[in-house]
C-alpha positions in Angstrom: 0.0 0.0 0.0 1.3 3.7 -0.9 -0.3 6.6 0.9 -1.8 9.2 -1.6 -3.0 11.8 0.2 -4.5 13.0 3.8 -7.9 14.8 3.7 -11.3 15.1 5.8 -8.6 17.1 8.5 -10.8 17.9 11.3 -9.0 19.5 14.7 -9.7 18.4 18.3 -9.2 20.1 21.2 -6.7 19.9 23.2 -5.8 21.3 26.8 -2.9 21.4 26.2 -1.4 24.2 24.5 1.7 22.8 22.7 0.2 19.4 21.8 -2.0 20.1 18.3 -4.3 16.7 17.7 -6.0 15.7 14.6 -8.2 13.4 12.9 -8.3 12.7 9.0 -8.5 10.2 6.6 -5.5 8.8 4.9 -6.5 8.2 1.4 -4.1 4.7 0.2 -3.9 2.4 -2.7 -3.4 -1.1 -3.2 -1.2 -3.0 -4.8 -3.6 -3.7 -7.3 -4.3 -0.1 -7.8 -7.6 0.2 -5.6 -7.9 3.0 -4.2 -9.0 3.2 -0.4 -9.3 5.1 3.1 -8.1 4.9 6.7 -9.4 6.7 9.3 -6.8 8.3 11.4 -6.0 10.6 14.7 -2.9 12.0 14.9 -0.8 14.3 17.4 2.0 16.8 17.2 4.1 17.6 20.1 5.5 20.8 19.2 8.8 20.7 21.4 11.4 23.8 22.4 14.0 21.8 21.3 14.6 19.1 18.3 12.1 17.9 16.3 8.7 17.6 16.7 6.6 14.3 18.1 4.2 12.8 15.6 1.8 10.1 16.8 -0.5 7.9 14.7 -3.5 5.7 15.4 -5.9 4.1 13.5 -9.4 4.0 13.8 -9.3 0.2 11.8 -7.4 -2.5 11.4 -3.3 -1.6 12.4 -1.5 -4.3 11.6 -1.9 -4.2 7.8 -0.9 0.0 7.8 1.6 -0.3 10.5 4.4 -0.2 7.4 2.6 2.6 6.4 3.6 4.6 10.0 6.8 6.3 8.8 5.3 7.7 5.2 2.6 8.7 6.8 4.4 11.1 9.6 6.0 12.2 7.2 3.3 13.7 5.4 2.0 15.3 8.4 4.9 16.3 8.7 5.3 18.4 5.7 1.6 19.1 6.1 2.7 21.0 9.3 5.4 22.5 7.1 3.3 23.7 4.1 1.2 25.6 7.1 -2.6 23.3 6.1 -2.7 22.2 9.7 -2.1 25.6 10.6 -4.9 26.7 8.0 -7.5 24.9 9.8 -7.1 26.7 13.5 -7.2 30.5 11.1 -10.8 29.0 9.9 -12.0 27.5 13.4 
């Protein structure tokens, strides 16, 4: 499975100021090109020092997208970094 996209972001709040959390839908396809969707929550720790924390769960099955973990922090990541996540608190 490759990870296309992440859309349907929604934010949550969070009493905690430097913690941001997240849900979405990770849009994936198959290897036999089928294109399909995985509900997802997500946190980033914004820290003072170093990089940020990313956290990833799954609202379905894990253990077929846990490969998928690393691509898919790092496109929140660079979601973070393009400013979209930051786009949704401006229209809150």
């Amino acid at each position: 499975m490759k990870i296309i996209d992440i859309d349907r972001l929604k934010i949550l709040d969070s009493h905690i100021y430097y913690i941001k959390e997240y849900e979405g839908s990770a849009v994936l396809i198959d290897n036999f090109m089928k294109i399909c969707r995985s509900d997802i929550k997500f946190s980033i720790e914004y820290k003072p020092v170093g990089e940020n924390e990313i956290k990833v769960s799954f609202f379905q099955d894990q253990s077929k997208l846990d490969k998928l973990l690393p691509k898919l922090k790092e496109k929140i990541a660079k979601l973070d970094q393009d400013g979209v996540l930051s786009n949704l608190h401006k229209n809150k």
